[in-house]
N, C-alpha and C positions, 0 to 999 in steps of 0.2 A: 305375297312374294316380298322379302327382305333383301333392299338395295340402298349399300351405303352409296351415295355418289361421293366422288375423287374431284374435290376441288384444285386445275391442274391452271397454271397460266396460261395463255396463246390463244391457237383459233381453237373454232367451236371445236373442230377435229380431237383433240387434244382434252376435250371438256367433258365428252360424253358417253366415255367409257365406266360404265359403273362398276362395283364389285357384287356380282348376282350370288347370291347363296347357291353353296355347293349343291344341296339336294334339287334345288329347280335347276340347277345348270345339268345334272345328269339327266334328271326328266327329260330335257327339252335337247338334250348333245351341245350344250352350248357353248361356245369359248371367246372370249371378248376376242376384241382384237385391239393391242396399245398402240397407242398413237404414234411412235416412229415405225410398227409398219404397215399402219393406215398410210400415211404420208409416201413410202415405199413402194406401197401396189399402188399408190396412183401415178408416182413418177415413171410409173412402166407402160403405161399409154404410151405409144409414139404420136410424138403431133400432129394437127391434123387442121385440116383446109375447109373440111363441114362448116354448114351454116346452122347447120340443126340437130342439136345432140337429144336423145334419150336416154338415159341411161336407168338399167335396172339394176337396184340391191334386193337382192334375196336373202331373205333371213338376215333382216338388219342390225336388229338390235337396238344400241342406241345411237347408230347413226355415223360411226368414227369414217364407213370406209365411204360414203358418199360424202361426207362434210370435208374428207381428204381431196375427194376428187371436184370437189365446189371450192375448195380454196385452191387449186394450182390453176382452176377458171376464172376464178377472180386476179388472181397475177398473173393472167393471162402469160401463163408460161407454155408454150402451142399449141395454145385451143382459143379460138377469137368466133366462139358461140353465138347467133344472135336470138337462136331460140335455143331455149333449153328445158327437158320434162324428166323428171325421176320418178321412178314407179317403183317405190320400198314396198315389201313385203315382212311382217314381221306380226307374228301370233302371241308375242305378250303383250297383255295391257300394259304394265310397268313399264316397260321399254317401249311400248308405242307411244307412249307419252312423249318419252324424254326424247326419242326420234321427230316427235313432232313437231316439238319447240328445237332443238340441232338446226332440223331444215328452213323452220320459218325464220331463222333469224338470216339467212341469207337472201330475203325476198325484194330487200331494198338495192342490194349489190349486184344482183344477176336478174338478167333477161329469163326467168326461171319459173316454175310452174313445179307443183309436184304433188304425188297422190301416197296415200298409206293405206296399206290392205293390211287387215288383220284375218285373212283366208288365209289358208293352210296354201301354200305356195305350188305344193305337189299336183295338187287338186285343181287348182285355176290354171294354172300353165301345161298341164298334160294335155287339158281340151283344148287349148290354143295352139297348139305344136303345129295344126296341121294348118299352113296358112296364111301362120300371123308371125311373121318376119320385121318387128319393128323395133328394133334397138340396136342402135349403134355402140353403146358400150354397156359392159355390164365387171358389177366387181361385187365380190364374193367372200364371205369366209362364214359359209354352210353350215349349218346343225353336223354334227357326226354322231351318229347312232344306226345302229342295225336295220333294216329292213326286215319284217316277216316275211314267208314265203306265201301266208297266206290273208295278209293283208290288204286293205281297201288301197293302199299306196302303190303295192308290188303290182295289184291290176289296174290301175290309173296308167301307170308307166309304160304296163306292156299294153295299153290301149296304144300308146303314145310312141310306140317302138323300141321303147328304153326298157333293158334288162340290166336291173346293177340290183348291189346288196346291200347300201348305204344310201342316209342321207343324203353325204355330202356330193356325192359320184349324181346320183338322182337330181339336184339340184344343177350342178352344172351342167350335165347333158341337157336338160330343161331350158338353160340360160342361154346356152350355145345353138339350141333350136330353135330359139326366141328372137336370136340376133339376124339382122341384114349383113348381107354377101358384103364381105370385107370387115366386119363387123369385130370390135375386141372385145374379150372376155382375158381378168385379170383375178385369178383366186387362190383363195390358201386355203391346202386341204392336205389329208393326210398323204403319206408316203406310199401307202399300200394299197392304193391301185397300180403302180407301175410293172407290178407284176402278180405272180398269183392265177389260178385259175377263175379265181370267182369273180376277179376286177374283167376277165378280159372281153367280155362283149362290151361293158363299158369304152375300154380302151380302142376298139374295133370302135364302136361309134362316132367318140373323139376323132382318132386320126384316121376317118373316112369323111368327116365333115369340117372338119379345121385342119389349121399348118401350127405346130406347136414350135413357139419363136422364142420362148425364152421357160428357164427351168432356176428358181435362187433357192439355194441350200441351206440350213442352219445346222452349224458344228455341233451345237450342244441342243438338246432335244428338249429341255426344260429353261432356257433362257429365253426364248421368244414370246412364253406365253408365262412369266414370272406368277403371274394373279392366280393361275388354276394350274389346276393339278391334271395337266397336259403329257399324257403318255407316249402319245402316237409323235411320234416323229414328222413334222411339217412341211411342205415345200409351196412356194409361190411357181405359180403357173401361168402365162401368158397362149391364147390362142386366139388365130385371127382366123373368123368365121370363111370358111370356102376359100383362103390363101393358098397360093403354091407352098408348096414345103420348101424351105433352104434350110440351110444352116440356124442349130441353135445355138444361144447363148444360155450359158453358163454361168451363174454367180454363188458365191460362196461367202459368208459371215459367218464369224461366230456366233454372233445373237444379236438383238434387236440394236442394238446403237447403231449395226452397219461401219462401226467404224474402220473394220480393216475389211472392207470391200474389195473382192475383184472379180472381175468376168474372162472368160474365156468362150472362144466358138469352135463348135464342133459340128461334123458331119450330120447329117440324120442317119446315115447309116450306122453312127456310131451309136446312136443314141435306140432306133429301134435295128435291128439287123435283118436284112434284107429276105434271109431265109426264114427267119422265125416266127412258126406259125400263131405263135400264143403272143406276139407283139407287145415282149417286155419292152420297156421304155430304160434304160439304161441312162445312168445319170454320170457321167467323169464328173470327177472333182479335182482332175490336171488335165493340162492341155497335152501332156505324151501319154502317151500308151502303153498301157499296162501289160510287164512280163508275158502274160495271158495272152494277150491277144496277139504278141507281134512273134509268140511261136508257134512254127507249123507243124510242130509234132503235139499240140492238142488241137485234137477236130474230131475225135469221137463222140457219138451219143453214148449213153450206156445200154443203150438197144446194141449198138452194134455191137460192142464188146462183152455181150452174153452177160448183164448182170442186169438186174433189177433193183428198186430202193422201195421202201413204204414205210409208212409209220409204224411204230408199233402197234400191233393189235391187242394189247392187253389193256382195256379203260379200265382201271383199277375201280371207279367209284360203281361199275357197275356188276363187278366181280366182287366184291367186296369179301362177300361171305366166304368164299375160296382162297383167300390170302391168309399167309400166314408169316409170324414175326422171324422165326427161325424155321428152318428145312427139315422135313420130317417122314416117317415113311408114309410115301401115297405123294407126296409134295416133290415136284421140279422147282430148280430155281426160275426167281424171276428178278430182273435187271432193269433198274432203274436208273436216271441220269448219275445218280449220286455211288453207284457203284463205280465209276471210272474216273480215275486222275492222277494225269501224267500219264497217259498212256497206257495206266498198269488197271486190271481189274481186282477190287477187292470185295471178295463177299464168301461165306454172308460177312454183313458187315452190322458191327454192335449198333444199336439208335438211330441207324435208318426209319424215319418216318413211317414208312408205309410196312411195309415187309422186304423178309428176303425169297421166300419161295409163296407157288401157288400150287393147291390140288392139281390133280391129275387126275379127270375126271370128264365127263361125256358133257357135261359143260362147258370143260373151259378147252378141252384137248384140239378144236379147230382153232383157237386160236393162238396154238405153241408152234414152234419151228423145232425140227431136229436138231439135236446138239450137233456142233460143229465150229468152223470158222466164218465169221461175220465181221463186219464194219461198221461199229455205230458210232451217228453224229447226234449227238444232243439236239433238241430243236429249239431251245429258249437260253437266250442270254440275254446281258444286260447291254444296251450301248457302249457303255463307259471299260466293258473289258477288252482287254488287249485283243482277244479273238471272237471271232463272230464262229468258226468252224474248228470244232474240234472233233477232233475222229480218234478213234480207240480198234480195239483188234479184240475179239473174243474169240477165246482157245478152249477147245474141247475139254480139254485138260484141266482145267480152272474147275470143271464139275466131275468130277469121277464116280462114274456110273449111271446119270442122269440121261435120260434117253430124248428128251426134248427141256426147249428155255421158252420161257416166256420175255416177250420184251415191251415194256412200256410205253405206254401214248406218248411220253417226253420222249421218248429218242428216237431217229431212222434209219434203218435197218440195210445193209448191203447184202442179196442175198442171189442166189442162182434158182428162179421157180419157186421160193420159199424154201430153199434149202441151204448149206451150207456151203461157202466159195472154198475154193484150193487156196491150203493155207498160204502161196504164194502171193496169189491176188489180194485177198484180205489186208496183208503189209502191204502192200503195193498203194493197194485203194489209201488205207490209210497213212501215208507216205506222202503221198500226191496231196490229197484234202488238208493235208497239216503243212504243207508247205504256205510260204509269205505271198506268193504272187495270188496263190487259189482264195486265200483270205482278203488280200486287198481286191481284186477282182468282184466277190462275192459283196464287199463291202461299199462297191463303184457303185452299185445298181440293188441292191437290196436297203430299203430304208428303216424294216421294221427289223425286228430284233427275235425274229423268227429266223429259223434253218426249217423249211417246210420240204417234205421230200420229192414235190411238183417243184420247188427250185434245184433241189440237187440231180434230178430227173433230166432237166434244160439245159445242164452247164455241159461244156465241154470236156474231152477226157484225153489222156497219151490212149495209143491203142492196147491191147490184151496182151500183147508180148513184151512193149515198155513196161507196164504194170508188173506184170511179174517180174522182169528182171527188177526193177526196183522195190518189189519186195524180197526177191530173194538178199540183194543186198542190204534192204534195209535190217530182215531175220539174223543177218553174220553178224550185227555190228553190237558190242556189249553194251552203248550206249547211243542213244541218237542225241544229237543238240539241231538246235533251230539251220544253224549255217550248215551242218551235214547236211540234209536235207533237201536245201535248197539248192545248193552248191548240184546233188546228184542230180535233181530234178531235172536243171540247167542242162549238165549233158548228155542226158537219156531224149529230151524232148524237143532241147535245140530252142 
C-alpha cells in the first residue's frame, strides 16, 4: 500500500491524515477525513458530567477522528474524564500503524488506555450486539462500499438484526448498538440513506433506537473531501443512543473551513413527517418553509390522482443487439435522456450515443408502452445544475405511425397502468415538476443527484382537476418562462 504522509503543523489530529492511493482507497471505500472536520465532529459532543468515557472509532484509519476527540479532552473543553478507553477498529496494516503511534502519543496527557483491532469490524461487533452495551461515545467516518446480497457481511448483520446495503449504514447501526442508554454517536456518511427504498430498514432501526439531534450540511459536494475523489454528497450526523426525540439542529457550510457557519432548529416532524411510512429524513437548509409545504392544495399521492411513475424499462446494455442508430421498418423509437431539451423532444436525433430506435419484437415488446402522452423526468443530474427536476411532455405526434416507445433506464416515466396520460395531465404533470418550489423542495431533502422514481412516487401533488387545468393552460401558452409557471402554480394550488 502507497501512503505519502502530509507533514501538517498542530496536534496529532491534524498530522495523521495520510494520502492513500486511489486503488486501495476504492478497494477498501475509504475516505480520509481532514482535520478541520475531524476537529468539527468532535466539537459536536455535548459536554458531559461522566467520569468514565469509552469511546469507539470504527474504521479508523489513521486516527484524525479520535486524536480530535483526545485533544478537546485534553483542553478539557466539557469533558473532565478520569478514565478513559478507545477501542479503534481499522483493517489496514499501513494505517494501523500510523493510528497506533496518533494514539500512543497521548498516553502521557490523558488518563487513557486504548486498544487497535485489525478484525473486520462487521464481524466482531455483529456478535456483540446482543448484550454488550459499552460505549459511551463513538465517532465515525465508515468505509462506503456496497454490500452483497450474498455475502458473509449481509448474514452477520441480519444475524445482528441489521438489514442495510452499505458499509457505512452497517457500521453505524453496529456502533449505535454498541453504545449505552444516552450514549453519543457522531458520523460522516453519505447523504443517501435519508431516503430511498433500500436505506429504509436502516433508517427504521436508527430512529427506533436513537433521537437524531443534529444534521451539518456541505454546499459543495467536493470541498469537504478536497484529497479524494468524493462523489457522494456528505452529511455529519449526531445521534444520542435511546434519547427522547426534540427538535433538530441544522447547520450548513460551504466546505471544510466552516467558516461561514450557521445552525438553525427544526421540528422533527419537519425533518421525518409524521405520516410517512418510508421515514424519509428531510434535511431544510432555512429556517421558513418552503412554498411546498405551506400549501394546502398539494397533498396528493399519485395513487390518488390515478397516475403511476417507473423507470424506464428499456436497459439498453442488455438489449443491446435490438438497438438501432436510426429508425427503421420493424424498429419503434426509443427515448433517451438526451432526446429532451427545453421542454421540446428532438429525435431521431443525429450522434446520439446510443441509438434512436429499437426492434419490435417478442423480446423487447413487454418492455415498450403504447404511443401516447407521457411525462419524463430525467433520473441523473449533476449537483452544480441549476435543476435537480426536469420534466418534458411526450406527444403522440412527435412519432407518426409508431405504435409503441421505448423509454430508457435514465428517465421516469409518467404513465396511467403503463399507458398513455390525457394529453391534459401530461402538461399539467409537467408544469407542476418544472415549477421553483417542487425543485427546491425536492432539493431540501434529496442529497444525491438522483431523481429515482420511489422519490417522485412520495412527493406530494395539486389534485387531478388542478393538474389538468394547469395543463390545459399551460398547452394555450406559445411560450412558457420559469415565472409563468410559477406565478400559475401559486394560483391553482394556493
Amino acid at each position: 500500500m502507497a501512503i505519502e504522509y502530509l507533514p501538517q503543523e498542530g496536534t496529532v489530529a491534524g498530522e495523521v491524515t495520510p494520502r492513500v492511493a486511489l486503488k486501495r482507497k476504492s478497494e477498501l471505500g475509504q475516505f480520509m477525513t481532514p482535520r478541520p472536520v475531524a476537529r468539527y465532529m468532535a466539537s459536536l459532543f455535548p459536554a458531559s458530567t461522566l467520569k468514565d468515557c469509552r469511546l469507539l472509532d470504527a474504521g479508523a484509519g489513521a486516527g484524525a477522528l479520535s486524536c480530535a476527540f483526545l485533544d478537546r479532552c485534553a483542553a478539557r473543553d466539557g469533558f473532565s474524564f478520569e478514565k478513559m478507553e478507545v477501542e479503534a477498529f481499522e483493517i489496514d496494516a499501513g494505517l494501523g500503524r500510523r493510528l497506533e503511534a496518533a494514539l500512543a502519543s497521548y498516553a502521557e496527557r490523558l488518563p487513557f488506555r486504548y486498544q487497535i483491532f485489525s478484525d473486520d469490524f462487521i464481524h466482531v461487533a455483529a456478535l456483540q450486539t446482543l448484550g454488550s452495551q459499552r460505549f459511551t461515545h463513538a465517532i465515525l467516518n465508515p468505509p462506503y462500499k456496497k454490500i452483497h446480497s450474498s455475502s458473509d457481511h449481509r448474514l452477520f448483520l441480519r444475524q445482528a438484526g441489521i438489514e442495510t446495503v452499505n458499509f457505512y449504514s452497517a457500521f453505524v447501526a453496529l456502533a449505535l448498538a454498541l453504545l449505552k442508554p444516552g450514549g453519543e454517536l457522531v458520523a460522516i456518511i453519505p447523504r443517501s440513506f435519508c431516503n430511498g427504498p433500500y436505506y429504509r430498514p436502516f433508517r427504521e432501526y436508527m430512529l427506533h433506537r436513537a433521537a437524531l439531534r443534529h444534521v451539518h450540511l456541505f454546499a459543495s459536494r467536493t470541498e469537504a473531501f478536497k484529497g479524494d475523489d468524493v462523489l457522494q454528497e456528505n452529511v455529519i450526523i449526531r445521534l444520542e443512543r435511546g434519547g427522547e426525540q426534540g427538535s433538530v439542529a441544522v447547520s450548513n457550510s460551504t466546505d471544510d473551513s466552516f467558516s461561514d457557519l450557521s445552525t438553525d432548529e427544526h421540528s422533527f416532524e419537519r425533518i421525518v413527517f409524521p405520516a410517512d411510512p418510508e421515514r424519509f429524513i428531510h434535511v431544510p437548509t432555512s429556517p421558513g418553509h418552503n412554498a411546498l409545504e405551506l400549501s394546502e392544495g398539494i397533498r396528493c399521492s399519485l395513487a390518488e390522482i390515478g397516475v403511476g411513475v417507473s423507470t424506464g424499462p428499456v436497459v439498453d446494455f442488455r438489449l443491446k443487439e435490438h438497438i438501432r442508430q436510426l429508425p427503421a421498418e420493424g424498429t419503434v423509437p426509443l427515448l433517451y435522456p438526451g432526446h429532451f431539451s427545453g421542454g421540446n423532444t428532438q429525435w431521431p436525433k443525429q450522434g446520439i450515443k446510443r441509438g434512436n430506435a429499437i426492434g419490435l419484437n417478442g423480446d423487447t415488446k413487454k418492455w415498450l408502452y403504447p404511443n401516447g402522452f407521457y411525462t419524463v423526468v430525467r433520473r441523473f443530474s449533476s449537483k452544480e445544475e441549476a435543476r435537480r427536476i426536469v420534466a418534458s411532455v411526450v406527444r403522440p405526434e412527435t412519432f407518426p405511425g409508431a405504435a409503441m416507445l421505448g423509454f430508457e433506464n435514465h428517465l421516469n416515466v409518467f404513465h396511467e397502468d403503463k399507458h398513455g396520460l390525457p394529453e391534459a395531465l401530461a402538461h399539467g404533470l409537467a408544469a407542476f415538476l418544472n415549477a421553483t418550489a417542487v425543485d427546491d423542495n425536492f432539493r431540501r431533502f434529496n442529497g444525491h443527484t438522483q431523481v429515482n422514481a420511489t422519490d417522485l412516487r412520495f412527493m406530494k401533488y395539486p389534485d387531478r382537476r388542478t393538474l389538468l387545468t394547469l395543463g390545459t393552460w399551460a398547452k394555450s401558452q406559445e411560450a412558457l418562462t420559469q415565472a409563468m409557471v410559477d406565478d400559475q402554480l401559486q394560483k391553482l394550488a394556493g
